[in-house]
py3Dmol code that shows the C-alpha trace and the ligand (Angstrom):
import py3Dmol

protein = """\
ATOM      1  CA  UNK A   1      18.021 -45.702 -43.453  1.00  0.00           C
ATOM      2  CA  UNK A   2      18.857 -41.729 -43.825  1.00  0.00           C
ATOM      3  CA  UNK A   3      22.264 -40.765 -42.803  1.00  0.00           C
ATOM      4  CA  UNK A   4      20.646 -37.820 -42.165  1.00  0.00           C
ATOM      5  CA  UNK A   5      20.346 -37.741 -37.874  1.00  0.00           C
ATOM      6  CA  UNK A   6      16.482 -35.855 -38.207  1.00  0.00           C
ATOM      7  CA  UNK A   7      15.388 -39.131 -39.867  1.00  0.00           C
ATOM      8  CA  UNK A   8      17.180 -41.352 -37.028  1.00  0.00           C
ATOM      9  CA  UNK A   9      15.726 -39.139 -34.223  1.00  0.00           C
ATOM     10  CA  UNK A  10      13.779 -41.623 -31.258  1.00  0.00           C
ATOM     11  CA  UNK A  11      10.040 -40.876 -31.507  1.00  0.00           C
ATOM     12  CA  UNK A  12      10.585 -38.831 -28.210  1.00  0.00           C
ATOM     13  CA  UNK A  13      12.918 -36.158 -26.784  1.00  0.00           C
ATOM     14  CA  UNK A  14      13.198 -37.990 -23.269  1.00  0.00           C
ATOM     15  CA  UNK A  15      14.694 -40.865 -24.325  1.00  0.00           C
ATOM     16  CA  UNK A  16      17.586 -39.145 -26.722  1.00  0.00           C
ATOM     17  CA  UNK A  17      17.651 -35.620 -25.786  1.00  0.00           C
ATOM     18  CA  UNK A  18      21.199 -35.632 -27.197  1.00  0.00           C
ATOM     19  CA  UNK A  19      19.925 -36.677 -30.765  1.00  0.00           C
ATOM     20  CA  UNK A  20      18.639 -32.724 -30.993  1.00  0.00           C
ATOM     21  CA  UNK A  21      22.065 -31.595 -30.474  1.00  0.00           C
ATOM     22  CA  UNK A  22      23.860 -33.956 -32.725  1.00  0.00           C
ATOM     23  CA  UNK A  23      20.722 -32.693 -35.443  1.00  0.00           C
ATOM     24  CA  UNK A  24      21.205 -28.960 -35.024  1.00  0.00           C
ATOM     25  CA  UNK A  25      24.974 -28.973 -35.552  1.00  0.00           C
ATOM     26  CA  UNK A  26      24.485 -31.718 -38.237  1.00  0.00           C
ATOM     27  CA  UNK A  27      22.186 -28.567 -39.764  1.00  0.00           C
ATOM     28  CA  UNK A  28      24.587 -26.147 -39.177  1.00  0.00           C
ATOM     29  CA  UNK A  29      27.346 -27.386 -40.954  1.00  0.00           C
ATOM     30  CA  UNK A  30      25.089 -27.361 -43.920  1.00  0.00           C
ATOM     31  CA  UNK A  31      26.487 -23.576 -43.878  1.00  0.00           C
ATOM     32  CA  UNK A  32      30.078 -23.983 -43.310  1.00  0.00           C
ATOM     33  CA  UNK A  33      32.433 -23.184 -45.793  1.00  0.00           C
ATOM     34  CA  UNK A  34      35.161 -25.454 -46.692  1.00  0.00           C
ATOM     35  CA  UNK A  35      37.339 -24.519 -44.050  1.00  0.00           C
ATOM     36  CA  UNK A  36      34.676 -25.614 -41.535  1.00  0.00           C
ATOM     37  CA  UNK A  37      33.708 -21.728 -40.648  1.00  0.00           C
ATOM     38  CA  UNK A  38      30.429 -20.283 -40.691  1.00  0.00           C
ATOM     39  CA  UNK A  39      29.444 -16.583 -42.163  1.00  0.00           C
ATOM     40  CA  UNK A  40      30.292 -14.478 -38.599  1.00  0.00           C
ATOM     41  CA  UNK A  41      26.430 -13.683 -38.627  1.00  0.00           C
ATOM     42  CA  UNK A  42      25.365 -17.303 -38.534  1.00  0.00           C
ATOM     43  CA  UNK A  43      28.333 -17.774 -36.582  1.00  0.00           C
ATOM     44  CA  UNK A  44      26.811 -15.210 -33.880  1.00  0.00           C
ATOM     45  CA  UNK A  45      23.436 -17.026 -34.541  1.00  0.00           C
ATOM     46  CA  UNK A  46      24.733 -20.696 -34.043  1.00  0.00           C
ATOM     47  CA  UNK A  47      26.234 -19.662 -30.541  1.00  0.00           C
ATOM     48  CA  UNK A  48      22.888 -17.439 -29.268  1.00  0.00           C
ATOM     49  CA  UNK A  49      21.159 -20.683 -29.846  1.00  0.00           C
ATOM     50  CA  UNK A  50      23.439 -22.466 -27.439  1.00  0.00           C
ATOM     51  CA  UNK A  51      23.163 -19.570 -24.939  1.00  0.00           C
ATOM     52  CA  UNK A  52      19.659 -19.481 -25.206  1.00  0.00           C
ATOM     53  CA  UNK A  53      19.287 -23.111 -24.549  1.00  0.00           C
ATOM     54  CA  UNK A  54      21.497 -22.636 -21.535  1.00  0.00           C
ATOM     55  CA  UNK A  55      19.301 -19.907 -20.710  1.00  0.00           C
ATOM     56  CA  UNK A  56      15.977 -21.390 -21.411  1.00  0.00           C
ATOM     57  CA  UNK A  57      17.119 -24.461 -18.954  1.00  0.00           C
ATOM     58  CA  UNK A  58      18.181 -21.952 -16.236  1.00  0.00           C
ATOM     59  CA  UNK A  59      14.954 -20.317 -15.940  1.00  0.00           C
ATOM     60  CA  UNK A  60      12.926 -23.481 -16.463  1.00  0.00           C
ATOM     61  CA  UNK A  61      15.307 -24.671 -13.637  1.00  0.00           C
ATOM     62  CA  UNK A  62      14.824 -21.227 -11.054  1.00  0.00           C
ATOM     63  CA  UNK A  63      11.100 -21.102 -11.797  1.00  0.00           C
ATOM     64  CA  UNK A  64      10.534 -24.844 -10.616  1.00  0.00           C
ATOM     65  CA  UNK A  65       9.578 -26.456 -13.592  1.00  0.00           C
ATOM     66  CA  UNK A  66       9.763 -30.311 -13.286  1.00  0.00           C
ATOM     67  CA  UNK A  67      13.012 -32.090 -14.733  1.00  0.00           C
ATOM     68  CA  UNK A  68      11.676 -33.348 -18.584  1.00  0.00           C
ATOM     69  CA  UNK A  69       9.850 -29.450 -18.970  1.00  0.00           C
ATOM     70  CA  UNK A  70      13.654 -28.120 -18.209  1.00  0.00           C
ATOM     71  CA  UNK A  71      14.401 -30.402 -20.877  1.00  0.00           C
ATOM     72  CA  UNK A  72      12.202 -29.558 -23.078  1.00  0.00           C
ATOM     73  CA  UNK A  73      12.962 -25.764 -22.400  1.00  0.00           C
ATOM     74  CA  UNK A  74      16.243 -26.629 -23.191  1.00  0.00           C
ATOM     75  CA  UNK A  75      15.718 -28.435 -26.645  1.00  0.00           C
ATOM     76  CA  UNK A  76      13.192 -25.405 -27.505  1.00  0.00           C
ATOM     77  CA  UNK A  77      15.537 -22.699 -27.111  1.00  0.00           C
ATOM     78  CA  UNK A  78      18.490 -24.731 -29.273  1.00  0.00           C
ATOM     79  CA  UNK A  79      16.178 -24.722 -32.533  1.00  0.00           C
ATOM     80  CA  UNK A  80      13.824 -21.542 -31.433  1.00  0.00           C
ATOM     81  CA  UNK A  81      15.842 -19.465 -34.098  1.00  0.00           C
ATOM     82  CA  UNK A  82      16.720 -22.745 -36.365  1.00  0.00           C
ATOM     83  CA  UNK A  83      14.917 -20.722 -39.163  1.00  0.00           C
ATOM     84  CA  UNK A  84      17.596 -17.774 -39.237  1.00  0.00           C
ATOM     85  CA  UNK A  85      20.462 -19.702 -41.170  1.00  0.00           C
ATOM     86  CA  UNK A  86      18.736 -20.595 -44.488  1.00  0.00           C
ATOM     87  CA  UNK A  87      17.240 -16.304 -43.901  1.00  0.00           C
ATOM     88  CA  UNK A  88      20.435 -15.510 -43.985  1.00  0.00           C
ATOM     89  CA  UNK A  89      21.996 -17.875 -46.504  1.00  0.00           C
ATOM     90  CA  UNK A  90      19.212 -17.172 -48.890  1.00  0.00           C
ATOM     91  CA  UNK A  91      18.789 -13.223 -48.209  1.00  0.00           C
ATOM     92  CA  UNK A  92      21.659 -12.028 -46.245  1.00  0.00           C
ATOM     93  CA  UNK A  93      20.117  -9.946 -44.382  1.00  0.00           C
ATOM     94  CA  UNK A  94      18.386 -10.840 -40.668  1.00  0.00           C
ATOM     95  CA  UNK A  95      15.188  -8.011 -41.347  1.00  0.00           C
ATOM     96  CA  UNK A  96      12.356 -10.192 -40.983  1.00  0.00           C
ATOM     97  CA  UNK A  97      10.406  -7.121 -42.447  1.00  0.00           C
ATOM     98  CA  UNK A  98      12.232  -7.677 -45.761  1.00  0.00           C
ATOM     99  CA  UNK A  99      12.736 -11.080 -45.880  1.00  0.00           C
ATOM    100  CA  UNK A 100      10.730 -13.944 -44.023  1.00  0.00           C
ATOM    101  CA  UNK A 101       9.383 -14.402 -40.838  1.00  0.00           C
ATOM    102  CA  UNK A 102      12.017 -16.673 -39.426  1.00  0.00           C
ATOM    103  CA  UNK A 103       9.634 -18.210 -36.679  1.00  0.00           C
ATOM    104  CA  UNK A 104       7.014 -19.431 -39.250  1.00  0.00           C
ATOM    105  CA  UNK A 105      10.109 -20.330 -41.756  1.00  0.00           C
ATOM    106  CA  UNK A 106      11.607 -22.299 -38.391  1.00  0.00           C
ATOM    107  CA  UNK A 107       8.735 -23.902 -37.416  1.00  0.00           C
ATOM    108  CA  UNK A 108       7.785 -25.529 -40.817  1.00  0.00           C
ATOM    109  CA  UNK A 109      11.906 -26.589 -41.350  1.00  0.00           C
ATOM    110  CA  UNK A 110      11.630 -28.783 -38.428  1.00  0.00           C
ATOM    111  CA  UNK A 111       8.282 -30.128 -39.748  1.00  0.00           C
ATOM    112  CA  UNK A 112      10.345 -30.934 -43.107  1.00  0.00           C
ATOM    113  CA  UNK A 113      13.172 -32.180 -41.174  1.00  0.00           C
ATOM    114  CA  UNK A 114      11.247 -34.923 -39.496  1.00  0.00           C
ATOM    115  CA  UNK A 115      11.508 -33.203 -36.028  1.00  0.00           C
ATOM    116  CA  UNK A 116       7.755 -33.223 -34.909  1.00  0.00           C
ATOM    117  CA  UNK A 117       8.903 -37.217 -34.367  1.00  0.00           C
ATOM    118  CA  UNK A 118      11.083 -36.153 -31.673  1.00  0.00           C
ATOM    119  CA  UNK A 119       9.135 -34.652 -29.573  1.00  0.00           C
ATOM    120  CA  UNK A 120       6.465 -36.863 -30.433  1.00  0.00           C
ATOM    121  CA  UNK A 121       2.626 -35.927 -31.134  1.00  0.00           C
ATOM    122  CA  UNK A 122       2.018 -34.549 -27.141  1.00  0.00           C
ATOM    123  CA  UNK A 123       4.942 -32.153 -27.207  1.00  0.00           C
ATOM    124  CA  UNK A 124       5.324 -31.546 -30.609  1.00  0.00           C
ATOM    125  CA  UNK A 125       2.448 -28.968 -31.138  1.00  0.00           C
ATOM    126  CA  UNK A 126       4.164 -26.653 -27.660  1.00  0.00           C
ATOM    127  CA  UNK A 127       7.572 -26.518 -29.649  1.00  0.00           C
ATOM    128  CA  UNK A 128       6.014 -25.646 -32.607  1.00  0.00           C
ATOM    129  CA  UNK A 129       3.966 -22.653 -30.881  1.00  0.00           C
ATOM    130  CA  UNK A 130       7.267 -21.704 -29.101  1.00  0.00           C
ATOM    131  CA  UNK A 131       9.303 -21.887 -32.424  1.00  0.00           C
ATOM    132  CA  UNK A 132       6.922 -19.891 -34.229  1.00  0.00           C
ATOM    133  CA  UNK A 133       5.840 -16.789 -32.278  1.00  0.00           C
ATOM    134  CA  UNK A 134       8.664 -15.878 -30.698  1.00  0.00           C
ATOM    135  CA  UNK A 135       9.567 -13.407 -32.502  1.00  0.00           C
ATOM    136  CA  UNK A 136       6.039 -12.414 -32.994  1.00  0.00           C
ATOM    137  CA  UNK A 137       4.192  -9.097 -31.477  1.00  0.00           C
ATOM    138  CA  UNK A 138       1.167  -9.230 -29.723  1.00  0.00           C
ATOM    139  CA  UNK A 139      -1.315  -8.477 -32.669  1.00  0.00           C
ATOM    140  CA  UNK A 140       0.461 -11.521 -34.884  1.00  0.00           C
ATOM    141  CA  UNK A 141       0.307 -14.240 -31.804  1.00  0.00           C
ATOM    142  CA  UNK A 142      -3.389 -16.034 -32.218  1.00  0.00           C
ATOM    143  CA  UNK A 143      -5.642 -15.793 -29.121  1.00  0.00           C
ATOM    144  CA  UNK A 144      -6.234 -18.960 -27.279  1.00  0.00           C
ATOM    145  CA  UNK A 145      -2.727 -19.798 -26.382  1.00  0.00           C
ATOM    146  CA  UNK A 146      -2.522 -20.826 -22.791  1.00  0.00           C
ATOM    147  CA  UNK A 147      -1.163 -23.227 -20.411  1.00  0.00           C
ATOM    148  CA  UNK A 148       1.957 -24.859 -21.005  1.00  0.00           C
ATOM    149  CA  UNK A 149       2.483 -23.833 -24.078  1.00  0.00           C
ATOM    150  CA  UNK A 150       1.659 -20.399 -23.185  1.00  0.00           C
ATOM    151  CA  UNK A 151       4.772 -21.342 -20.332  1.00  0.00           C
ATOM    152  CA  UNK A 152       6.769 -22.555 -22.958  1.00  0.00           C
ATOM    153  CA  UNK A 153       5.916 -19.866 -25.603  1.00  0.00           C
ATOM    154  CA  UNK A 154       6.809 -17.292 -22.875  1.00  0.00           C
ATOM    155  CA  UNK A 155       9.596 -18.761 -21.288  1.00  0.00           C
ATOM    156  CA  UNK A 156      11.086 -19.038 -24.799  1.00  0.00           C
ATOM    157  CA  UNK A 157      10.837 -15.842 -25.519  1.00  0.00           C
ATOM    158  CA  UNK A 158      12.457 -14.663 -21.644  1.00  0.00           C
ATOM    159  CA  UNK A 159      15.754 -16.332 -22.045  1.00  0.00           C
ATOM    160  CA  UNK A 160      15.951 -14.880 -26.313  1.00  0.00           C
ATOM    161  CA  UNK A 161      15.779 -11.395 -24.756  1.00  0.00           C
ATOM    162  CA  UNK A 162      18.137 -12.798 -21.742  1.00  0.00           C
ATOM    163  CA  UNK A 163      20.843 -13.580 -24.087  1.00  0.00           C
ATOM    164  CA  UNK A 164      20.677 -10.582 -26.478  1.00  0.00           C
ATOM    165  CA  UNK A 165      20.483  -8.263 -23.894  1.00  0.00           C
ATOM    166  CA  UNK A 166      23.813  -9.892 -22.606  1.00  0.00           C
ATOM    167  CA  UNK A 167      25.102 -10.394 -26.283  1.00  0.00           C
ATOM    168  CA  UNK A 168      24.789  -6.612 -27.540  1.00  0.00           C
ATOM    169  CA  UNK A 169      25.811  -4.720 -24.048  1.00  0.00           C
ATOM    170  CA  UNK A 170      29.418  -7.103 -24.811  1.00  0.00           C
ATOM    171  CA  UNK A 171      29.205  -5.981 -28.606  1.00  0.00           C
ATOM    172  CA  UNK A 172      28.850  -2.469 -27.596  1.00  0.00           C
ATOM    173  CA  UNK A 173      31.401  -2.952 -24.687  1.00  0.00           C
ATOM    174  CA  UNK A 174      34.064  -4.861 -27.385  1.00  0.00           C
ATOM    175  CA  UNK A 175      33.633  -2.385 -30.251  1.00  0.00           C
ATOM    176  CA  UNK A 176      30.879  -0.120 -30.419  1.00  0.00           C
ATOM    177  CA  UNK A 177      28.536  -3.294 -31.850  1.00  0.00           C
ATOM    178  CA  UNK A 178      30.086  -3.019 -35.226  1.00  0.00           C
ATOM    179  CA  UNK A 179      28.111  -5.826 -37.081  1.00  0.00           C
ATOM    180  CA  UNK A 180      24.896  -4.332 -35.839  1.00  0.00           C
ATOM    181  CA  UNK A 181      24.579  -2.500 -39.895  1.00  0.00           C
ATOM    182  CA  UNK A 182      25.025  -5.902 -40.778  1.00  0.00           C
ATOM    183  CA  UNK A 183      21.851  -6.819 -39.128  1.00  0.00           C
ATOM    184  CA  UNK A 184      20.045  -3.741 -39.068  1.00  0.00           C
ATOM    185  CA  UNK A 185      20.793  -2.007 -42.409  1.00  0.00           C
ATOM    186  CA  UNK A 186      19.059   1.477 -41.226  1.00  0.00           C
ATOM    187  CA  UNK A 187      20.895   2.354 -37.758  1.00  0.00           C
ATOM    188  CA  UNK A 188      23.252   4.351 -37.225  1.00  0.00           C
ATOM    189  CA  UNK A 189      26.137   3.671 -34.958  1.00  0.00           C
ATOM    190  CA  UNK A 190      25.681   6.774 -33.360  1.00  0.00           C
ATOM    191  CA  UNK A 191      24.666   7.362 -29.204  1.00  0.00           C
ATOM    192  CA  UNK A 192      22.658  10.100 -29.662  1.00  0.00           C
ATOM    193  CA  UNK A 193      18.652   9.251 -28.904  1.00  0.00           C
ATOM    194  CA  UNK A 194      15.882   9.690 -30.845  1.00  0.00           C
ATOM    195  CA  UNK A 195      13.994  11.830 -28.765  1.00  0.00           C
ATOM    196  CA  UNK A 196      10.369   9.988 -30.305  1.00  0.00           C
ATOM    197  CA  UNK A 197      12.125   6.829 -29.491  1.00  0.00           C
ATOM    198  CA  UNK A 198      12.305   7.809 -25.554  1.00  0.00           C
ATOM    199  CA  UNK A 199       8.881   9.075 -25.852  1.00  0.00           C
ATOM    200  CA  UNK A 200       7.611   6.099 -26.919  1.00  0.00           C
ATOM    201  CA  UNK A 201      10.057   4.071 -24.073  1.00  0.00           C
ATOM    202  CA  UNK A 202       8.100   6.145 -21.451  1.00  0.00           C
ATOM    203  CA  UNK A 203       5.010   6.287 -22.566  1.00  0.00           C
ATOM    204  CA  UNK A 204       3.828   2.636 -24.178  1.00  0.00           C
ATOM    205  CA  UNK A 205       7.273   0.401 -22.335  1.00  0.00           C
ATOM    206  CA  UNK A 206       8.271  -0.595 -25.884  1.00  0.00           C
ATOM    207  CA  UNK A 207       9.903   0.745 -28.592  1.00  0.00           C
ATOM    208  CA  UNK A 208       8.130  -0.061 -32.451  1.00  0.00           C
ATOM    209  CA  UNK A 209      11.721  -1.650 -34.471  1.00  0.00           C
ATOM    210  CA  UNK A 210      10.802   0.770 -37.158  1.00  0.00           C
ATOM    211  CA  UNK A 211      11.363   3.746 -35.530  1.00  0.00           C
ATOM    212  CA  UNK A 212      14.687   3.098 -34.349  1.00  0.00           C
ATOM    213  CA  UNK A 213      17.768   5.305 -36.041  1.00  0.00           C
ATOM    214  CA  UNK A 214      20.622   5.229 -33.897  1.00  0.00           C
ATOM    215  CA  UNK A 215      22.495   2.618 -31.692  1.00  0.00           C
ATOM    216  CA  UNK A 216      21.415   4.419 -28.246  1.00  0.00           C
ATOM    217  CA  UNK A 217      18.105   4.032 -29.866  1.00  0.00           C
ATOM    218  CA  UNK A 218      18.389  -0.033 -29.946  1.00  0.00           C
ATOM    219  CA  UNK A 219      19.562  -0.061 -26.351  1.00  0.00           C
ATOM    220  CA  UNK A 220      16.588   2.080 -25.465  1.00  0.00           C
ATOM    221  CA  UNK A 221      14.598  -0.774 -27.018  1.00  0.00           C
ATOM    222  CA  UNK A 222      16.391  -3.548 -24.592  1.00  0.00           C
ATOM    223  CA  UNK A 223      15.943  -1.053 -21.675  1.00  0.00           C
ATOM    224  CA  UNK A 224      11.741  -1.886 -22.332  1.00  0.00           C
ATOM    225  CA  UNK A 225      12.433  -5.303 -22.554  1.00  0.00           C
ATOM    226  CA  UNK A 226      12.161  -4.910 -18.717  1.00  0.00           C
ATOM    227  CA  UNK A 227       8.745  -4.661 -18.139  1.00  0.00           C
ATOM    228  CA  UNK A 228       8.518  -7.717 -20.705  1.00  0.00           C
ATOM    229  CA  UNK A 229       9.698 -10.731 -18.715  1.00  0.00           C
ATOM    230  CA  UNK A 230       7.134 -13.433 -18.447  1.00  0.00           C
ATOM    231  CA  UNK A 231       8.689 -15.105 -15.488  1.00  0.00           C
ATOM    232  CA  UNK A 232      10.076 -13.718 -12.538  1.00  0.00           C
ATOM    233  CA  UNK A 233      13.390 -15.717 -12.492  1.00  0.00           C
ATOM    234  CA  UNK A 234      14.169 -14.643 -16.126  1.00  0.00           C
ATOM    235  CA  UNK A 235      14.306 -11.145 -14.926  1.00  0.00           C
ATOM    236  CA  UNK A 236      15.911 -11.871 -11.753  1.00  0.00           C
ATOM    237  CA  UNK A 237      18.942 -13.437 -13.975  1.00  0.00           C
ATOM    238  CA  UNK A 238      19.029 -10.167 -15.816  1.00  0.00           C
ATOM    239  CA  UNK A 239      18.984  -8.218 -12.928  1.00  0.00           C
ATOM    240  CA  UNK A 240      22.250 -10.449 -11.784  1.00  0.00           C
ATOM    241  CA  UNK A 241      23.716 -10.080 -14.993  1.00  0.00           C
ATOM    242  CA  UNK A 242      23.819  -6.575 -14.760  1.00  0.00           C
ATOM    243  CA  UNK A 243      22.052  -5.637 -17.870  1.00  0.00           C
ATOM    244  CA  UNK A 244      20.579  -2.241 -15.914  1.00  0.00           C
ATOM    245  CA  UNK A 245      23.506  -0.916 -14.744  1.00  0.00           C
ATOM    246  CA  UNK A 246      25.703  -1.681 -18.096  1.00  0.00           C
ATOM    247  CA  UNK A 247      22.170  -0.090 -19.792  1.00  0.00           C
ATOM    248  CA  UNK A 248      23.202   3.423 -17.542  1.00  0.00           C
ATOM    249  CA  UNK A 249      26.658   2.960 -18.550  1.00  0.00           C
ATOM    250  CA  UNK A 250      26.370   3.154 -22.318  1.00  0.00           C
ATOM    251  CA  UNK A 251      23.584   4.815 -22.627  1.00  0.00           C
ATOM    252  CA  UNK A 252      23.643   8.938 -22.502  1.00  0.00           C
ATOM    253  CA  UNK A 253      22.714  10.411 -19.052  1.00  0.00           C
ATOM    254  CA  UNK A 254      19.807  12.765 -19.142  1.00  0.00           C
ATOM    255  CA  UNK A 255      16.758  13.520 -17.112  1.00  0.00           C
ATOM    256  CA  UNK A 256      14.219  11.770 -19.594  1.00  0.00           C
ATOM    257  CA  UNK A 257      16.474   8.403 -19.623  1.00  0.00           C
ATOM    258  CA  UNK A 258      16.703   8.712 -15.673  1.00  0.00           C
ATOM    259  CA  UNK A 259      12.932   8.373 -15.437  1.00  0.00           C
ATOM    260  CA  UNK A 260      13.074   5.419 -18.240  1.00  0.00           C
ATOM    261  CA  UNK A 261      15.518   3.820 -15.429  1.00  0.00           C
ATOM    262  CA  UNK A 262      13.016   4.437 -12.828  1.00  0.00           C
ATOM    263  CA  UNK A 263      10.201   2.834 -14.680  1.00  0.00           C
ATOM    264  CA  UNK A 264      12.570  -0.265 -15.430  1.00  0.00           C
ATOM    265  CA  UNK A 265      13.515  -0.818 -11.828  1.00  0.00           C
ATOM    266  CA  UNK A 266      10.662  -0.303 -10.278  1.00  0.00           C
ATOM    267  CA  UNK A 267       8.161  -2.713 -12.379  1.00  0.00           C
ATOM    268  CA  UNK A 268       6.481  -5.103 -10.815  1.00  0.00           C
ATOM    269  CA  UNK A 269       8.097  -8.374 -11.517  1.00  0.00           C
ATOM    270  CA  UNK A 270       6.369 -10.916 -13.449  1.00  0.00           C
ATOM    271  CA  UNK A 271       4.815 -14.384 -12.196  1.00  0.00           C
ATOM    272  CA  UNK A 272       6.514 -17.145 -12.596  1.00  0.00           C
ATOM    273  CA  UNK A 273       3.211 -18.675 -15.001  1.00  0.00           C
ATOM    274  CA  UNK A 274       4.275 -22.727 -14.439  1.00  0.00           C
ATOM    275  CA  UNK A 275       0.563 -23.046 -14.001  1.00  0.00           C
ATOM    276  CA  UNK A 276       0.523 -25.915 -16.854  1.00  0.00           C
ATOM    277  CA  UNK A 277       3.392 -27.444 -16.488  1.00  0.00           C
ATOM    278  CA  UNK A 278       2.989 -30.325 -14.009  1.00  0.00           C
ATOM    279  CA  UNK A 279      -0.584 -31.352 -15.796  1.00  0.00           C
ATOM    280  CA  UNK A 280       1.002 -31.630 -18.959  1.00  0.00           C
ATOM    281  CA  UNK A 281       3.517 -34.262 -17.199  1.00  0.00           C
ATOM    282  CA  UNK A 282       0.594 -36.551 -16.984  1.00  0.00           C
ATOM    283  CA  UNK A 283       0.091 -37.031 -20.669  1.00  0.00           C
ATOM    284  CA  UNK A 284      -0.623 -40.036 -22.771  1.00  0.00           C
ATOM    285  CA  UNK A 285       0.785 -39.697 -25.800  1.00  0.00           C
ATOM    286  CA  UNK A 286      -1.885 -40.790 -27.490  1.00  0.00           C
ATOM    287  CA  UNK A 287      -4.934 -38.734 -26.052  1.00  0.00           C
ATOM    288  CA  UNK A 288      -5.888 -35.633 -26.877  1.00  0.00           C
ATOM    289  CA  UNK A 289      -3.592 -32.975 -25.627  1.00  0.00           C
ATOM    290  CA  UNK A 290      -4.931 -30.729 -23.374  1.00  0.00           C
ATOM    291  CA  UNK A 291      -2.301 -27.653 -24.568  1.00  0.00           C
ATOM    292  CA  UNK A 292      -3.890 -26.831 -27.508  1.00  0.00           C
ATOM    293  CA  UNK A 293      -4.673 -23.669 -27.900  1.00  0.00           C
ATOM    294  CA  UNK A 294      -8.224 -21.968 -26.719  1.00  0.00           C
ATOM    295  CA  UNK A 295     -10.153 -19.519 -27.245  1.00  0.00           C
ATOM    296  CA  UNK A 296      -9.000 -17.647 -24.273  1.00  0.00           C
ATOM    297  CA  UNK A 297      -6.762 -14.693 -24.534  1.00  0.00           C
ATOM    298  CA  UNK A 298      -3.368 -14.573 -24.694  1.00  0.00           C
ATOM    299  CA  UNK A 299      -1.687 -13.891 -21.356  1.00  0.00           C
ATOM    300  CA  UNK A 300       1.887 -13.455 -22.672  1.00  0.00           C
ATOM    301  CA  UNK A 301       4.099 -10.682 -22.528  1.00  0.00           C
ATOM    302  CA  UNK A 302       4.659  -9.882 -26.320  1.00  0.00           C
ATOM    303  CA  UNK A 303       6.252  -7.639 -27.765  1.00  0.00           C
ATOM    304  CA  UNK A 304       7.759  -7.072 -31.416  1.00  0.00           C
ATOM    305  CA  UNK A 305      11.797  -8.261 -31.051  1.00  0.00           C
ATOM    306  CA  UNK A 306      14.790  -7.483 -33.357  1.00  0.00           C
ATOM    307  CA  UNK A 307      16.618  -9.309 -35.484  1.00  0.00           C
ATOM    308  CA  UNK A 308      18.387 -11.726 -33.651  1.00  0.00           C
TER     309      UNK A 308
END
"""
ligand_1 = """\
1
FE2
Fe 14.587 -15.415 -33.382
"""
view = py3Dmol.view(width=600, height=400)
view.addModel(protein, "pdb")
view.setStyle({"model": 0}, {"cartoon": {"style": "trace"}})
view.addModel(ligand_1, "xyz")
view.setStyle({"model": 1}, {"stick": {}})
view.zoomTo()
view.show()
């Protein structure tokens, strides 16, 4: 038998949830140096994927899902971004534009890695969608993807931009976000904003990653990630966490941004979109599973995300 804890996994996540802990670290220290520490980027990247599980099981939790779809939440957000430590090992660099799309590259590591037998054949193909597309923008997520993997998918995707909201108003907060050239080669640390980048903000709610040249720019960018929420208790926690107000606070005041505000606050909140997620409990593992994806259209909110 492998000594290697993907091979010893139990053929489902319910029974051994913890074995999907014990297999991400066990992955992890595949980066360490010999002193046990990890590059400060994959360092930043190994403890957003604990957050975002956290997160992912909080909003699962607030939105009503029922207690093994938290847990499977919870498992999806700890390897959601399991494809950024061999990007950054093998490219230094976290640009997806320049490198590899780390939700493809994530998905297909945990196929290699034996973890499809973890979550077994009826969940397997949700975690997968989830792992995949979440950094994906609307145009690059196939059609058809609905019920609870459309849940999943989104809710995914809620507690990423939860956490890195949180993670780069504290960066900012602590020193300016000085690794952000790290991760984004082509901004500046500089507050002034783009004035095509508020533009966009106000007229489309998003912000294309290409455009952006400053760090006020960026935090424009998480500003849209407002109207993005797929569920309603994702942006509640957000709302909680203060990620508006700290937004005003860093950001330069101005007329333009005001309005920006405005639109933010005043956006209808999102539904909570658990429609699937009590069918799916009903499962046999061995039937066909009804979350495949089809042909209907995608009912996510999806939007290109950053490096992360
Ligand atoms: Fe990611």
């Amino acid at each position: 038998m492998s000594n290697d804890p993907a091979r010893t996994l139990k053929p489902t996540v319910e029974q051994a949830p913890h074995l999907l802990r014990e297999w991400f670290d066990h992955y992890v220290d595949r980066f360490r140096a010999p002193d046990g520490s990890l590059p400060p980027a994959l360092e930043l990247k190994y403890r957003h994927s604990l957050r975002v599980a956290a997160d992912a099981r909080a909003v699962a939790k607030a939105a009503g899902w029922p207690s093994p779809r938290i847990r499977l939440a919870e498992a999806c957000g700890l390897v959601h971004d399991v494809g950024r430590f061999a990007q950054y090992a093998d490219h230094g660099s976290f640009n997806d534009a320049d490198t590899l799309d780390h939700g493809a590259a994530g998905r297909k590591l945990l196929e290699n890695e034996g973890l499809p037998e973890h979550f077994g054949p009826a969940l397997w193909p949700q975690v997968a969608c989830a792992v995949a597309y979440h950094n994906r923008g609307t145009a690059d997520i196939p059609p058809g993807i609905d019920g609870p993997t459309a849940d999943l998918l989104g809710l995914i995707r809620d507690a990423d931009k939860l956490d890195i909201m949180d993670l780069v108003l504290r960066s900012v907060a602590r020193d300016g976000f000085s690794d952000l050239p790290d991760m984004l080669p082509h901004i500046r640390l500089d507050r002034a904003v783009t004035p095509d980048v508020l533009t966009q903000a106000l007229s489309t709610r998003s912000v294309a990653i290409g455009t952006l040249h400053t760090l006020s720019d960026f935090l424009v960018m998480i500003a849209t990630w407002f109207h993005d929420f797929n569920n309603r208790a994702a942006r509640q926690m957000a709302v909680e966490r203060g990620i508006v107000q700290r937004l005003r606070q860093v950001l330069p005041d101005s007329p333009a941004l005001g309005r920006l505000f405005q639109a933010i606050t005043t956006s209808a909140d999102p539904p909570d979109g658990m429609q699937g997620a009590a069918e799916c409990e009903q499962d046999d593992d061995n039937a066909p599973h009804p979350c495949t994806p089809k042909e209907t259209a995608c009912r996510l909110n999806t939007r290109p995300m950053p490096p992360r």
